[in-house]
Backbone as CSV, one residue per row, in Angstrom:
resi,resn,N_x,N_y,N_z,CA_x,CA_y,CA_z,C_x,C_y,C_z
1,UNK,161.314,52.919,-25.165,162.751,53.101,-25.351,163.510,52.194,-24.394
2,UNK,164.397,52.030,-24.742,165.215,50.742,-24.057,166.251,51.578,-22.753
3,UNK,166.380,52.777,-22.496,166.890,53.619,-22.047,166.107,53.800,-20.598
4,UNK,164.504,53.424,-20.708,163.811,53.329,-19.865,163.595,52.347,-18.847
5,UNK,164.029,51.301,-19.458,164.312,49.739,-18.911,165.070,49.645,-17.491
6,UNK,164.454,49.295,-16.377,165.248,48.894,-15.548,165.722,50.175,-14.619
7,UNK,165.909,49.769,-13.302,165.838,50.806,-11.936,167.037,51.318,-12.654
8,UNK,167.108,52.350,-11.870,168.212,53.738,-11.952,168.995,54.458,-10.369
9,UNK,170.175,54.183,-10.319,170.216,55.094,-8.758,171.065,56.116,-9.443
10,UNK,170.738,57.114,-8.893,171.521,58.185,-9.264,172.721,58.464,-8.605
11,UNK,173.418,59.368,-9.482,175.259,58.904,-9.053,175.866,60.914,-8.384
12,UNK,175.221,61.565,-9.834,175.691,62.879,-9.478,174.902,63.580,-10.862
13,UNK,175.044,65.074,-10.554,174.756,65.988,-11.506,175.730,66.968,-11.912
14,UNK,176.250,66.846,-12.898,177.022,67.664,-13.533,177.305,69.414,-12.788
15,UNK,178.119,70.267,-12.664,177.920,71.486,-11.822,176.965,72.305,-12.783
16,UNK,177.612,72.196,-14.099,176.738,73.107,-14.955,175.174,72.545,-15.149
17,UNK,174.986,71.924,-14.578,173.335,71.380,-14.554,172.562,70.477,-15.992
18,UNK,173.726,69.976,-16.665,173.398,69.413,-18.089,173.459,68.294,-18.290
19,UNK,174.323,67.559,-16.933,174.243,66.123,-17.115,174.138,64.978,-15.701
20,UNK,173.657,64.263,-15.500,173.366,63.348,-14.854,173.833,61.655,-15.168
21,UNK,174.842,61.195,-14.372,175.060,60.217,-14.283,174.690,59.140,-13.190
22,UNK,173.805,57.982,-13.770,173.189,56.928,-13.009,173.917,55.702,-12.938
23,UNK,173.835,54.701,-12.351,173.822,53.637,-12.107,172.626,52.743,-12.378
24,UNK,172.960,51.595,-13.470,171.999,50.557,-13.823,172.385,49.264,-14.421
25,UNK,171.692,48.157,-14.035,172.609,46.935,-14.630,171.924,46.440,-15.508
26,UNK,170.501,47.831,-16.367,170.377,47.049,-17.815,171.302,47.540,-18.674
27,UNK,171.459,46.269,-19.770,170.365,45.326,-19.908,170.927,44.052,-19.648
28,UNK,171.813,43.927,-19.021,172.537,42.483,-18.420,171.779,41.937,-17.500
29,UNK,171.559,42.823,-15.989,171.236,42.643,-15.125,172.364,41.531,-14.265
30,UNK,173.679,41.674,-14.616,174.426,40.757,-13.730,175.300,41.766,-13.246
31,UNK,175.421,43.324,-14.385,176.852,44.010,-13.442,176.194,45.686,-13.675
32,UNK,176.810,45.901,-12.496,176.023,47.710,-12.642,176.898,48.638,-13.795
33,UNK,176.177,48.996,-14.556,177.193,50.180,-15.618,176.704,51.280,-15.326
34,UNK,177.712,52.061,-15.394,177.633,53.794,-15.790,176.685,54.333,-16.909
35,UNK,175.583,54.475,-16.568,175.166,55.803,-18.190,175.271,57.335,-17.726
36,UNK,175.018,57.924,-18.303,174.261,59.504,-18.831,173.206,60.014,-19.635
37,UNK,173.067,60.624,-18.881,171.798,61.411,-19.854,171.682,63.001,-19.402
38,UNK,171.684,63.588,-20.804,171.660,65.205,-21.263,170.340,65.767,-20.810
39,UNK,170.775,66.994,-20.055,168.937,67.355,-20.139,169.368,68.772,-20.173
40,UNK,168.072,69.089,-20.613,168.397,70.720,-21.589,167.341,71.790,-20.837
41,UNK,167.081,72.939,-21.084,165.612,73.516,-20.674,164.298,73.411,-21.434
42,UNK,165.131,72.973,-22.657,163.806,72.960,-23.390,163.247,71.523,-23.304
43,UNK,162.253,70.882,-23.317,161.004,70.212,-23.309,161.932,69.148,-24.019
44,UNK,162.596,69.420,-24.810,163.166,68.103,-25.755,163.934,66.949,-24.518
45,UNK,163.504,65.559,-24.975,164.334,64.859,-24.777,165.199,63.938,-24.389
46,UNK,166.253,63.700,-24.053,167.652,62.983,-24.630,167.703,61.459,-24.451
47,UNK,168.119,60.890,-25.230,168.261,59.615,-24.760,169.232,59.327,-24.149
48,UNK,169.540,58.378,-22.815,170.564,58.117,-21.951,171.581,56.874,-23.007
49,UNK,172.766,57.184,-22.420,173.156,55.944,-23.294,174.528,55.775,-21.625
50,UNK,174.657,54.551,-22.493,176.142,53.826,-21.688,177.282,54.469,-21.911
51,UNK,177.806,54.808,-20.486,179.333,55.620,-20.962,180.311,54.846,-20.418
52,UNK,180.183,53.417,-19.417,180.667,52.321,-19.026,179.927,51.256,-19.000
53,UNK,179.581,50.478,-19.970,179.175,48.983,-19.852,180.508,48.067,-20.289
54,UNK,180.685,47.545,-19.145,181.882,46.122,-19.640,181.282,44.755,-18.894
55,UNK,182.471,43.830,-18.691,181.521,42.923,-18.380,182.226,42.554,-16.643
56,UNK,181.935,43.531,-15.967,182.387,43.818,-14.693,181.521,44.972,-14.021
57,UNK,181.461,44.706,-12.572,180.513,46.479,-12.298,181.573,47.575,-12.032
58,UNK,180.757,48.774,-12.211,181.327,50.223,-12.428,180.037,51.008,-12.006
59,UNK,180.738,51.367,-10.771,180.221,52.282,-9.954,180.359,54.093,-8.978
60,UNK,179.125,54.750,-8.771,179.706,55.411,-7.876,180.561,57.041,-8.835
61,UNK,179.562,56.837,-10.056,180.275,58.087,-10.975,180.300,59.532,-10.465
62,UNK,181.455,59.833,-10.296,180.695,61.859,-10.272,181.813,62.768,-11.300
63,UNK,181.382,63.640,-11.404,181.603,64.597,-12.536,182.918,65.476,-11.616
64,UNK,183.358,66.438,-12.547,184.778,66.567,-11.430,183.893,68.158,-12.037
65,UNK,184.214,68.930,-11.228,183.594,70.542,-11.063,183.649,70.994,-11.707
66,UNK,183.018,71.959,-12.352,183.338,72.962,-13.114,183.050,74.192,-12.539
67,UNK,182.882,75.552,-13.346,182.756,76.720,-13.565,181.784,77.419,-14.239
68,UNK,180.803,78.248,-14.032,179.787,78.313,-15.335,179.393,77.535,-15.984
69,UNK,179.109,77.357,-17.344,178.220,76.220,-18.167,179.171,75.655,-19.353
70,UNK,180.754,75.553,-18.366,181.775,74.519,-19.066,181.248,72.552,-18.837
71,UNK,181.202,72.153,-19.757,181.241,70.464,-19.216,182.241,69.759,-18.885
72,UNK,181.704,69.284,-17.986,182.744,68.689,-16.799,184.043,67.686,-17.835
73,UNK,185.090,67.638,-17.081,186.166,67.131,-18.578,186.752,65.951,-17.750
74,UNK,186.331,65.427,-16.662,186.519,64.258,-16.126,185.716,63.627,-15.259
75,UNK,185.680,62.078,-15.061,184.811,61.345,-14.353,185.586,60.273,-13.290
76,UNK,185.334,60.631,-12.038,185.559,59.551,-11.368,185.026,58.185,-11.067
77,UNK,185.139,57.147,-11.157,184.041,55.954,-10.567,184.646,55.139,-9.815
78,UNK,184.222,54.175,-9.648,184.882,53.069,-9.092,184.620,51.590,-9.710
79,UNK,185.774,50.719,-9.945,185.224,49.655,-11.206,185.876,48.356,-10.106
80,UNK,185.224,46.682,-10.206,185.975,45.826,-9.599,186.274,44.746,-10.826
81,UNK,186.992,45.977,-11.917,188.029,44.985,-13.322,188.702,44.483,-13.253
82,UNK,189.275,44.873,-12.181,191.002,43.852,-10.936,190.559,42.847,-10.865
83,UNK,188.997,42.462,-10.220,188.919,41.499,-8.912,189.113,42.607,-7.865
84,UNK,189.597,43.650,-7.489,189.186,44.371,-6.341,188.425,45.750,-6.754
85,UNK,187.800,46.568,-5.815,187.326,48.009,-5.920,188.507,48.579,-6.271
86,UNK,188.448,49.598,-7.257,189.487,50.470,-7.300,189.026,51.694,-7.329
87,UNK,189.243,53.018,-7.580,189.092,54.321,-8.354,189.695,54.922,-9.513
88,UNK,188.612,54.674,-10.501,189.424,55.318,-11.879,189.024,56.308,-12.076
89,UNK,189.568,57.459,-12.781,189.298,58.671,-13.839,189.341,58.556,-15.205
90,UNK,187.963,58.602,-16.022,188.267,58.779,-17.022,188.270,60.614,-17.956
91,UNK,188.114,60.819,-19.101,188.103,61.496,-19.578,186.610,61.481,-19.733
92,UNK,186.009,62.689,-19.820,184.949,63.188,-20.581,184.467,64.660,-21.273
93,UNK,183.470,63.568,-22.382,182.500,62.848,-22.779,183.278,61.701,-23.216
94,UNK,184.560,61.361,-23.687,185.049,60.928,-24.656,185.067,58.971,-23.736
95,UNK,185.600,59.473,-22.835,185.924,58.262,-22.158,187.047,57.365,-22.562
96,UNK,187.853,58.156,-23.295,189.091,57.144,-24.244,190.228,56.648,-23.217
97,UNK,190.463,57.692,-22.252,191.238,57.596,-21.109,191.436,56.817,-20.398
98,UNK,191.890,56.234,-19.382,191.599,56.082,-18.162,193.143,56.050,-17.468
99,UNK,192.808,55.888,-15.898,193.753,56.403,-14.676,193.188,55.526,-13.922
100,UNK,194.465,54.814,-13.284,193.598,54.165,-11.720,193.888,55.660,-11.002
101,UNK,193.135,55.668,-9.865,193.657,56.652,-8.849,194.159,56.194,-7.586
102,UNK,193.264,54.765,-7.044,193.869,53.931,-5.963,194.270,52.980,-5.771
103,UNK,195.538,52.961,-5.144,196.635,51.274,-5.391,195.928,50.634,-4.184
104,UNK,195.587,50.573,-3.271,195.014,49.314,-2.456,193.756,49.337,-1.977
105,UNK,192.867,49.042,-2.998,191.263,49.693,-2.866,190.653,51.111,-2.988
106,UNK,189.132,51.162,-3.413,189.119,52.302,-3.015,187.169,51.887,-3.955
107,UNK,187.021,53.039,-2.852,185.339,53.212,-3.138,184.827,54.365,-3.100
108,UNK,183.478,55.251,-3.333,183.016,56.697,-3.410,183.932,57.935,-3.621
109,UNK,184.020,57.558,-4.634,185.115,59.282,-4.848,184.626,60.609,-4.968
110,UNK,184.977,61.182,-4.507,183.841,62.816,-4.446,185.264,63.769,-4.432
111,UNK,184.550,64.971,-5.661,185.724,66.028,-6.069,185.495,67.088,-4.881
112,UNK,186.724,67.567,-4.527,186.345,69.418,-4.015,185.943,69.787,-4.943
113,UNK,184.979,71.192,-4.485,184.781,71.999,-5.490,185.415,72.581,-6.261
114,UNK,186.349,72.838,-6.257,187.620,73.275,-7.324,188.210,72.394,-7.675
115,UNK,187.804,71.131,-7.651,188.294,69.968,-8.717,189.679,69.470,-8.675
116,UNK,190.847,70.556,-7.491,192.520,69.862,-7.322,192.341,69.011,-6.372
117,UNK,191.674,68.684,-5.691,191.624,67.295,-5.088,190.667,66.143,-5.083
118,UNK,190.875,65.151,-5.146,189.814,63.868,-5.221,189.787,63.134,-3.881
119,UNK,188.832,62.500,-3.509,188.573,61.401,-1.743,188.257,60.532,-2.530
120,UNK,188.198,59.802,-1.533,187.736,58.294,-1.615,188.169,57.782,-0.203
121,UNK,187.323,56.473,-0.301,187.468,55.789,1.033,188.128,54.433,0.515
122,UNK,188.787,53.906,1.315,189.413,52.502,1.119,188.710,51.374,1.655
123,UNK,188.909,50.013,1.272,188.099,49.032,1.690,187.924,48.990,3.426
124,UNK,188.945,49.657,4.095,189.038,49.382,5.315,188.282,50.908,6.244
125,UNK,187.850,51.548,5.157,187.532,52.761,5.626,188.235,53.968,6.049
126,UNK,189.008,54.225,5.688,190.455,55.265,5.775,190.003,56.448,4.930
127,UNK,189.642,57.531,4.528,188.959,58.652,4.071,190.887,58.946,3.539
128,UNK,191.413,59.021,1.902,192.396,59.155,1.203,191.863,60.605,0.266
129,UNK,193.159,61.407,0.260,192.985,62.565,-0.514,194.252,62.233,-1.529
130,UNK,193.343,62.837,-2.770,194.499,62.919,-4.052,194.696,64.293,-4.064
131,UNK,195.677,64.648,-4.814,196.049,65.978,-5.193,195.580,65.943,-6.777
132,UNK,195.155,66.705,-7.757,194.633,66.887,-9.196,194.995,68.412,-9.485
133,UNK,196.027,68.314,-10.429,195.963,69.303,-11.213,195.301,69.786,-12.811
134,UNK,194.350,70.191,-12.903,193.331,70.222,-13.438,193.211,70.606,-14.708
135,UNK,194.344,71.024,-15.653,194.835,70.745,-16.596,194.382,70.514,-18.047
136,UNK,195.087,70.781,-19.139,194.691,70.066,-20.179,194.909,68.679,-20.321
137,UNK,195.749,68.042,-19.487,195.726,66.447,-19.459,195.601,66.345,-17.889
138,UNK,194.862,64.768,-17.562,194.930,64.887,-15.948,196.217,64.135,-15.521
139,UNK,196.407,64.988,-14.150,197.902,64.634,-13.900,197.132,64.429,-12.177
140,UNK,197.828,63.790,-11.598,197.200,63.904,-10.159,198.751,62.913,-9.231
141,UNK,198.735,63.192,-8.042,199.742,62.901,-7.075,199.520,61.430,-6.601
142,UNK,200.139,61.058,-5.575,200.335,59.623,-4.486,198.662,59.869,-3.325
143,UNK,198.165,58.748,-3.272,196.956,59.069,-2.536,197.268,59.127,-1.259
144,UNK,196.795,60.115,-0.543,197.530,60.422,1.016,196.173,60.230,1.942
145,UNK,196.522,59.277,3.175,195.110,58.775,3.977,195.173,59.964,5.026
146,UNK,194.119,60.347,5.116,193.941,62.032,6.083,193.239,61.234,7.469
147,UNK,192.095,60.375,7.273,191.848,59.820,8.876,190.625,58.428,8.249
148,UNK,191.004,57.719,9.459,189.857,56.628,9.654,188.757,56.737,10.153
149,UNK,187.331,56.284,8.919,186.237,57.109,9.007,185.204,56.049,10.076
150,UNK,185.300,54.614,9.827,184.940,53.775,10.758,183.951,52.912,9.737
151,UNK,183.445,53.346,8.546,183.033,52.727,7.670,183.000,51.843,7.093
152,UNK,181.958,51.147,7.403,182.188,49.488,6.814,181.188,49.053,5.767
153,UNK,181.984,48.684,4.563,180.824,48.191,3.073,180.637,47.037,3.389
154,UNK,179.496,46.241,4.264,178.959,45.153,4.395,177.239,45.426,5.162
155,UNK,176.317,45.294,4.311,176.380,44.415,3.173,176.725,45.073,1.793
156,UNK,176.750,44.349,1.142,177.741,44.659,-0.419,176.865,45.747,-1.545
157,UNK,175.530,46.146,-0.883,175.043,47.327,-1.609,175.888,48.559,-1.287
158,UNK,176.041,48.657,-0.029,176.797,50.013,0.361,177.771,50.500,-0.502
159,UNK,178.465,49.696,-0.965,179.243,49.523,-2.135,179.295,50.738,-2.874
160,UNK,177.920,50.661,-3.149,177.492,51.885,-4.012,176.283,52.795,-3.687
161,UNK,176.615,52.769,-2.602,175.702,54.298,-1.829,176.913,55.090,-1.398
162,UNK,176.464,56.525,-1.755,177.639,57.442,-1.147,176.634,57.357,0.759
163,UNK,178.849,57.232,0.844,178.601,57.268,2.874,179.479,58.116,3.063
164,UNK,179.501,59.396,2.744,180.152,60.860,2.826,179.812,61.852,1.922
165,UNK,179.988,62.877,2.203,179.943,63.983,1.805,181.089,65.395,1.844
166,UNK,182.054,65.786,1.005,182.845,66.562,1.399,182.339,68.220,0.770
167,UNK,182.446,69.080,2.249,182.244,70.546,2.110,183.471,71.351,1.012
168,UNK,182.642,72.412,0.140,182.935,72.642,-0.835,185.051,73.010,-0.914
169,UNK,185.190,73.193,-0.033,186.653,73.452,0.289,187.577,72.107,0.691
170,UNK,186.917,71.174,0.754,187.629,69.786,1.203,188.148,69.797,2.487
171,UNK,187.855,70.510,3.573,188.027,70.674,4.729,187.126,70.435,6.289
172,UNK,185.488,69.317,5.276,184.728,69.142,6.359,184.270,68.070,5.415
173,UNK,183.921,66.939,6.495,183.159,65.620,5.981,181.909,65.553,6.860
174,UNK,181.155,65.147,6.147,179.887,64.311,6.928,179.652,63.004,6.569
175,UNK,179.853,62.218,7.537,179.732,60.393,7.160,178.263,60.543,7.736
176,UNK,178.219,58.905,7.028,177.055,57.946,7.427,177.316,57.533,8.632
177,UNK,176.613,57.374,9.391,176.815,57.325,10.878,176.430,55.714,10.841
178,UNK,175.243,55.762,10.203,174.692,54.259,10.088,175.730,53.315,9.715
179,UNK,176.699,53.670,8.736,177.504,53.059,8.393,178.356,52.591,8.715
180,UNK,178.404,53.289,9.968,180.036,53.333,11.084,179.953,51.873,11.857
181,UNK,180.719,50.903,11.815,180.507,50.412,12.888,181.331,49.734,14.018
């Protein structure tokens, strides 16, 4: 299967436990795209497919929270379609959507657990909180910088390694220390 082709880093797992989004740059091999792939309990299955291939990389996907065994109804990533890193939201499964979320850079976006706020870090390393109201359409606020994390994306893989972690209330971080410099 062609689905099998080519390394995989993993991005996030859905809350309800049904989906998994990776990072991979087949079958180009010049720009990283977004897939998914369904996995069920039973033995069956799924084939992964592309839920962002363009001809630019797109990185750094996670699923925005849910509740019980609802599917997640939005995706954060990060794409450089500008010419710079940004943070978009799209809609999901559908992906018809999209939202920038950050006007002057932005890299690793990670939801609170209750899904009204979004992070991200900026090219310069500044740890930015969105506000998200969670909605039948997404609506979300002005990105507000809470503190400077010391984080630096060089070399240019880091890019797309998460270098944080936010506690389920959005009120505690753990950085990459390695990263700091």
């Amino acid at each position: 299967r062609s689905s099998d082709l080519g390394p995989k880093f993993p991005a996030d797992w859905s809350s309800d436990g049904q989906v998994v989004t990776y990072g991979s740059q087949w079958p180009d091999y010049r720009y990283m795209h977004i897939w998914i792939v369904s996995l069920s309990a039973s033995e069956q299955q799924h084939k992964a497919f592309p839920f962002l291939q363009h001809s630019h990389g797109e990185y750094s996907a996670h699923f925005s929270p849910t509740s019980g065994r609802e599917t997640p109804r939005w995706l954060a990533y990060v794409s450089n379609e500008t010419g710079r890193f940004e943070v978009y939201v799209r809609d999901f499964p559908a992906g018809s959507y999209k939202w920038q979320i950050s006007n002057q850079g932005g890299l690793h976006p990670q939801w609170r657990k209750d899904g009204r706020e979004l992070f991200y870090l900026t090219l310069d390393g500044t740890l930015m909180a969105v506000a998200v109201n969670p909605g039948v359409s997404f609506e979300f606020g002005a990105p507000q910088p809470l503190f400077e994390t010391g984080l630096r994306f060089l070399p240019q893989y880091k890019i797309w390694m998460d270098q944080y972690a936010v506690s389920g209330g959005g009120q505690r971080f753990l950085l990459d220390r390695k990263s700091v410099v």
